[in-house]
C-alpha positions in Angstrom: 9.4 26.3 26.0 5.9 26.9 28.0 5.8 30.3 27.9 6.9 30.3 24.0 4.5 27.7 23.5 1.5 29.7 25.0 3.0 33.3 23.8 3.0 34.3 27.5 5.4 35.0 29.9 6.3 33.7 33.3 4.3 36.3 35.6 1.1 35.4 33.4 0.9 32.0 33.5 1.5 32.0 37.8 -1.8 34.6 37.2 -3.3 32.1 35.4 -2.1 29.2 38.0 -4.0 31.4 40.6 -7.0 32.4 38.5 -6.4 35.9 38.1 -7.4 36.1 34.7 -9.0 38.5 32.7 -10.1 35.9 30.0 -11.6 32.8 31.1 -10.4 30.4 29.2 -7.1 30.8 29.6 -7.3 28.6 32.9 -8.3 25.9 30.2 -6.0 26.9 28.0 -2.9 25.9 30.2 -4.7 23.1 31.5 -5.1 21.4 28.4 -1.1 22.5 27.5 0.1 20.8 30.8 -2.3 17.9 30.0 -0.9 17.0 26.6 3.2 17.9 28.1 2.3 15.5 30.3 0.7 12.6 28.3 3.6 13.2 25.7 5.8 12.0 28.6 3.4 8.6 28.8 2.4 9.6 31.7 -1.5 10.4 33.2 -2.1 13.8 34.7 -3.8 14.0 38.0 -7.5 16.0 38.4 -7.5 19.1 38.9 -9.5 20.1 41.6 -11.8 23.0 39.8 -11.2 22.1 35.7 -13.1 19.2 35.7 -14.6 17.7 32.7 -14.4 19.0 29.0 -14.3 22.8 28.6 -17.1 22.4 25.8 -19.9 21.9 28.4 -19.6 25.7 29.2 -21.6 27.3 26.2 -20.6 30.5 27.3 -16.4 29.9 27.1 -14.9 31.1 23.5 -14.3 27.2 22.1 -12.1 28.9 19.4 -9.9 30.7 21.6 -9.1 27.3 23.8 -8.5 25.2 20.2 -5.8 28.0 19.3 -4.1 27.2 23.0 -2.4 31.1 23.4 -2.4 33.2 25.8 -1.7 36.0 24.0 -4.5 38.3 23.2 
């Protein structure tokens, strides 16, 4: 369901798990899929040690792209 979810497949989102990323926001954009799986589940997610805070502080990340939550081009 993930890797429908985010119109990826497995190999991409491990890249994206290790930052090897071409787009930048697609960290963000898994972060805030894994964040919401896991609030669905009542639960609270743990911080993450280099996404910290709200991706809208960074004027220079596509804000569009990270509302949309795809990976796919």
């Amino acid at each position: 369901m993930l890797f429908a979810d985010l119109q990826t497949t497995p190999d991409y989102v491990d890249a994206v798990l290790e930052l090897r990323v071409s787009r930048i926001e697609d960290p963000w954009i898994l972060r805030n899929y894994l964040n919401a799986a896991i609030q669905a589940q009542q639960q609270q997610p743990i911080p993450y040690s280099r996404l910290n805070g709200s991706p809208l502080r960074h004027w220079f990340l596509n804000q569009g792209r990270i509302r949309r939550g795809s990976l796919a081009d």
